[in-house]
MARLUMBA-107561 format. One record per atom (N, C-alpha, C, O): residue in one letter; y, z, x. Coordinates in steps of 0.05 Angstrom, whole numbers, padded with zeros to 5 digits, always signed. Atoms other than C-alpha are relative to their C-alpha. Example, Ala and Ser with C-alpha at 12.3 -4.5 7.8 and 13.67 -1.06 7.14 Angstrom:
residues 2
a-00024+00000+00018a-00090+00156+00246a+00024+00000+00018a+00024+00013+00039s-00024-00001-00016s-00021+00143+00273s+00022+00014-00015s+00044+00018-00005
This chain:
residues 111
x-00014+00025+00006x+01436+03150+03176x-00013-00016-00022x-00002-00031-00038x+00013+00024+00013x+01383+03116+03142x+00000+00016-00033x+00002-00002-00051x-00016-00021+00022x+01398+03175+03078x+00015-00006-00008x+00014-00009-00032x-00027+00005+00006x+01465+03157+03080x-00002-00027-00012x+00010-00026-00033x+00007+00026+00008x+01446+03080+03065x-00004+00002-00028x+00009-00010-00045x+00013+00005+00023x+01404+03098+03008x+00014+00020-00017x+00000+00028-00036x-00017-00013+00023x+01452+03139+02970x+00028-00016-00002x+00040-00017-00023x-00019+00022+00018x+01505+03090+02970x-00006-00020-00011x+00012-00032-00023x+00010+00009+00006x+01453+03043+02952x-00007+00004-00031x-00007-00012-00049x-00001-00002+00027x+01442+03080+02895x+00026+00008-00018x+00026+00005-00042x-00030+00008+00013x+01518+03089+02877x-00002-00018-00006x-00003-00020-00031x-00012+00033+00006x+01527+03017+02879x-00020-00004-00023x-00006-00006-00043x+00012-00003+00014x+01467+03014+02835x+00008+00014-00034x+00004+00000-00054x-00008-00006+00014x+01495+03063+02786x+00028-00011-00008x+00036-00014-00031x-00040+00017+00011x+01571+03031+02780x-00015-00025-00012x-00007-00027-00035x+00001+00023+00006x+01537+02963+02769x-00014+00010-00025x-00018-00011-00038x+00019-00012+00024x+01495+03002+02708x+00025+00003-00018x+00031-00005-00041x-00020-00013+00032x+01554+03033+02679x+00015-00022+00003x+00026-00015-00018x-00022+00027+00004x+01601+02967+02683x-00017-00021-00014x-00006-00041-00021x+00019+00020+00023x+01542+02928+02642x+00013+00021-00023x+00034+00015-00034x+00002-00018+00011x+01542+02989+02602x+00037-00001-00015x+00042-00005-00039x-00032+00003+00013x+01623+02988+02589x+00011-00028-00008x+00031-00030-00021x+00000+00020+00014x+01617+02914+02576x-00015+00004-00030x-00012+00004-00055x+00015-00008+00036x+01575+02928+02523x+00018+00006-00019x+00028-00010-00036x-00019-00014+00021x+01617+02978+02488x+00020-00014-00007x+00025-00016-00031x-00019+00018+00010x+01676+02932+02492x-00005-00027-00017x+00013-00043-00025x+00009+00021+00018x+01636+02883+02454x+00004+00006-00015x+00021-00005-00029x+00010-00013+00025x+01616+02925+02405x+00028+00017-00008x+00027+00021-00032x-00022-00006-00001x+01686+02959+02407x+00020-00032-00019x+00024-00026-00042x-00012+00027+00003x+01722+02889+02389x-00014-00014-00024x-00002-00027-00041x+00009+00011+00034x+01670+02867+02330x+00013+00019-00021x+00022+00014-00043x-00005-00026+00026x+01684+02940+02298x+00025-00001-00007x+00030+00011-00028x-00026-00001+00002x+01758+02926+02303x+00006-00023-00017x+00025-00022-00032x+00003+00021+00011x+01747+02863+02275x-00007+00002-00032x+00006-00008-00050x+00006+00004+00024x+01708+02877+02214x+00026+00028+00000x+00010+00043-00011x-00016-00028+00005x+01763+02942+02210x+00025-00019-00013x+00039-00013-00032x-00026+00016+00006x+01816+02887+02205x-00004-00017-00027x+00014-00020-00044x+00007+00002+00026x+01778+02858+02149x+00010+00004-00026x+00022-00006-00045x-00001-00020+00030x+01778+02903+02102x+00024+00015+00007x+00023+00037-00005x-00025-00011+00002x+01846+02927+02119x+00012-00027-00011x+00024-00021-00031x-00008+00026+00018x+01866+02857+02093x-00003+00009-00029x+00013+00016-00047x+00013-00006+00033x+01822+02868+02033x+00021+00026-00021x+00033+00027-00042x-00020-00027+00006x+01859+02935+02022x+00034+00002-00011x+00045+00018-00026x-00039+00005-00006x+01941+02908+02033x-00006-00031-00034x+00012-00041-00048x-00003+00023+00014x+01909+02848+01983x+00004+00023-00034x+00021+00021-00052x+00009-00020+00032x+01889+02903+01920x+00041+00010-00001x+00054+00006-00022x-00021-00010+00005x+01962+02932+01936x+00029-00024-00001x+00050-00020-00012x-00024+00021+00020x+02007+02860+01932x-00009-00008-00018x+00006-00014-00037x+00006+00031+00026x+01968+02817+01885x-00005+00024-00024x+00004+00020-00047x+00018-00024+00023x+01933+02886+01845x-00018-00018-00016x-00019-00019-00041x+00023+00008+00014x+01874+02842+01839x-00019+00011+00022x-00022+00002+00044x+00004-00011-00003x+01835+02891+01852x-00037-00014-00006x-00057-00002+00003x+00033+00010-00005x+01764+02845+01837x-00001-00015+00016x-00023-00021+00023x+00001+00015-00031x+01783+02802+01895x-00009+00012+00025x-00021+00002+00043x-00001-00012-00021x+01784+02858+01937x-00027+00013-00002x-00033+00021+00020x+00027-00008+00014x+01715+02884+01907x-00017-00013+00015x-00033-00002+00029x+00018+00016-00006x+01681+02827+01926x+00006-00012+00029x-00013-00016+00043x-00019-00007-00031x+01724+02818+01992x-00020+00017+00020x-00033+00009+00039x+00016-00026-00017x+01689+02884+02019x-00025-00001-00008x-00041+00008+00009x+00038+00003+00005x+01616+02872+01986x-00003-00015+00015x-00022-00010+00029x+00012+00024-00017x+01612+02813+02022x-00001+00009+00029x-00019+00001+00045x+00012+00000-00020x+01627+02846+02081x-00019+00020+00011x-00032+00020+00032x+00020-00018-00002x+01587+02906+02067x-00036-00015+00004x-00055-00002+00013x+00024+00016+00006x+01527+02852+02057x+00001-00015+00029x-00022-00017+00040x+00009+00001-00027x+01542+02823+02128x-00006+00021+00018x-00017+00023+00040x+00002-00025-00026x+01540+02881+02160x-00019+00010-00006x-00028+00021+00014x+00031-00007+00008x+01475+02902+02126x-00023-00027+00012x-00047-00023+00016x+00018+00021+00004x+01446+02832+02138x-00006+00001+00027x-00029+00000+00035x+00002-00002-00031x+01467+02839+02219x-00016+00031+00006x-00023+00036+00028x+00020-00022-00014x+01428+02903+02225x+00023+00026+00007x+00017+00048+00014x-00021-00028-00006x+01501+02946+02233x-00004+00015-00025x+00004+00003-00045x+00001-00016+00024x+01486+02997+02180x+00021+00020+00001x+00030+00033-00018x-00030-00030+00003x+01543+03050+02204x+00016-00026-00011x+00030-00017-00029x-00028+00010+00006x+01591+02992+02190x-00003-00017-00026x+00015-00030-00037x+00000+00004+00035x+01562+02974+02122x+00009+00027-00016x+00019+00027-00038x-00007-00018+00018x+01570+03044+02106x+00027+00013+00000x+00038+00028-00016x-00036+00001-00002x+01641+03046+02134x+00007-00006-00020x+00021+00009-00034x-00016+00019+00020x+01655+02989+02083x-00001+00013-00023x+00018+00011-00039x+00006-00011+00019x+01623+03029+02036x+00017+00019-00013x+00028+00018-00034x-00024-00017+00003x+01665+03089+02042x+00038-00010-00014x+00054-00003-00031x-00034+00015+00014x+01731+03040+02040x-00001-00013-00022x+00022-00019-00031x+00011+00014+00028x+01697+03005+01976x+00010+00024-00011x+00034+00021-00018x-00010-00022+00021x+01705+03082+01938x+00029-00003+00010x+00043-00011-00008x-00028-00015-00005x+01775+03096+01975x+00009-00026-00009x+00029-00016-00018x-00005+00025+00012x+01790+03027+01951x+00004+00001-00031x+00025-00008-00041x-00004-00013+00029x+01776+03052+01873x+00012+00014-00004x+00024+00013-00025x-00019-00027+00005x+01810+03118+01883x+00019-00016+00005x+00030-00018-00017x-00021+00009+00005x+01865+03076+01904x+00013-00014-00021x+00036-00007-00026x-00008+00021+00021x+01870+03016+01844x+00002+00020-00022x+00018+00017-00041x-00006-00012+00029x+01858+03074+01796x+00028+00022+00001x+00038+00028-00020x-00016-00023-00015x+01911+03126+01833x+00033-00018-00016x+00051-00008-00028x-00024+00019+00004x+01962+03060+01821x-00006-00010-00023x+00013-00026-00027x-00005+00003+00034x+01945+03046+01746x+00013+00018-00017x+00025+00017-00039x-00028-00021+00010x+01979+03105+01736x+00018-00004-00006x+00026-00002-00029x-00022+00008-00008x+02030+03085+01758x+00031+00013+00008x+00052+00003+00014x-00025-00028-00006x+02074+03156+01766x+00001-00014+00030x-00020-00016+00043x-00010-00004-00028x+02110+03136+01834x-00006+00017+00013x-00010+00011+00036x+00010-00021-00023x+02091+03205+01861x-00028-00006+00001x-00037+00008+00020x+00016-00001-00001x+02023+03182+01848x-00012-00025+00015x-00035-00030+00022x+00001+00034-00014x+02031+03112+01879x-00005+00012+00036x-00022+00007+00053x-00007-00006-00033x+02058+03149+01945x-00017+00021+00007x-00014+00023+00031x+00021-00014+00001x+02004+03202+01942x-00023-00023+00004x-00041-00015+00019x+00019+00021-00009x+01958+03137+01948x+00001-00010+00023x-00019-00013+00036x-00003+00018-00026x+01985+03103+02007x-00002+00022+00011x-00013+00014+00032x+00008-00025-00020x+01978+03176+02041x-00032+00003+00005x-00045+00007+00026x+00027+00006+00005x+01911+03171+02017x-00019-00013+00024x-00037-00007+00039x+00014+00015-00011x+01901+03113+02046x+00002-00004+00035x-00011-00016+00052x-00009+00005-00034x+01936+03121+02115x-00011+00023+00017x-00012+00026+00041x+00018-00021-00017x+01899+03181+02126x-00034+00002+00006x-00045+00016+00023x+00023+00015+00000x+01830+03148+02113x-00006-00024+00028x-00025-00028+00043x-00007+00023-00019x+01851+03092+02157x+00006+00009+00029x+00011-00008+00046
């Protein structure tokens, strides 16, 4: 009996571990979505306005918080959408229509 005690003791123990544990992630889940929404702004701004140094400095800035907070995968996320961000403004200076819509594929498959 007294076995039986101490192994649901340590269940209960473990559930209360992993439910800190899955708060967590949903923190950190919910910032990443956050800066994601960002720079998906930054991104929809290069393709109405095609000011394309707003959006430059848009995403450095947040590449520079996200370096400053200590997230380094999600400076180098930004990083990544900074180039796919150039391949895009240069993809649409083109300006061939098939090369416009070859961009937004680009970009929705990145995304």
């Amino acid at each position: 009996m007294k076995r039986m005690g101490k192994k649901v003791e340590r269940k209960r123990r473990e559930l209360k571990r992993s439910k800190k544990s899955m708060k967590k992630n949903e923190a950190e889940l919910r910032r990443i979505q956050e800066q994601f929404e960002k720079v998906r702004k930054a991104i929809r701004q290069v393709h109405q306005n095609n000011s394309f140094t707003d959006a430059f400095v848009e995403i450095n800035l947040h590449i520079f918080e996200a370096e400053h907070a200590g997230n380094f995968l999600a400076a180098r996320q930004h990083a990544d959408t900074l180039r796919l961000v150039f391949i895009i403004s240069f993809l649409n200076m083109v300006g061939s229509e098939l090369i416009r819509s070859l961009s937004y594929f680009i970009l929705l498959i990145n995304l």
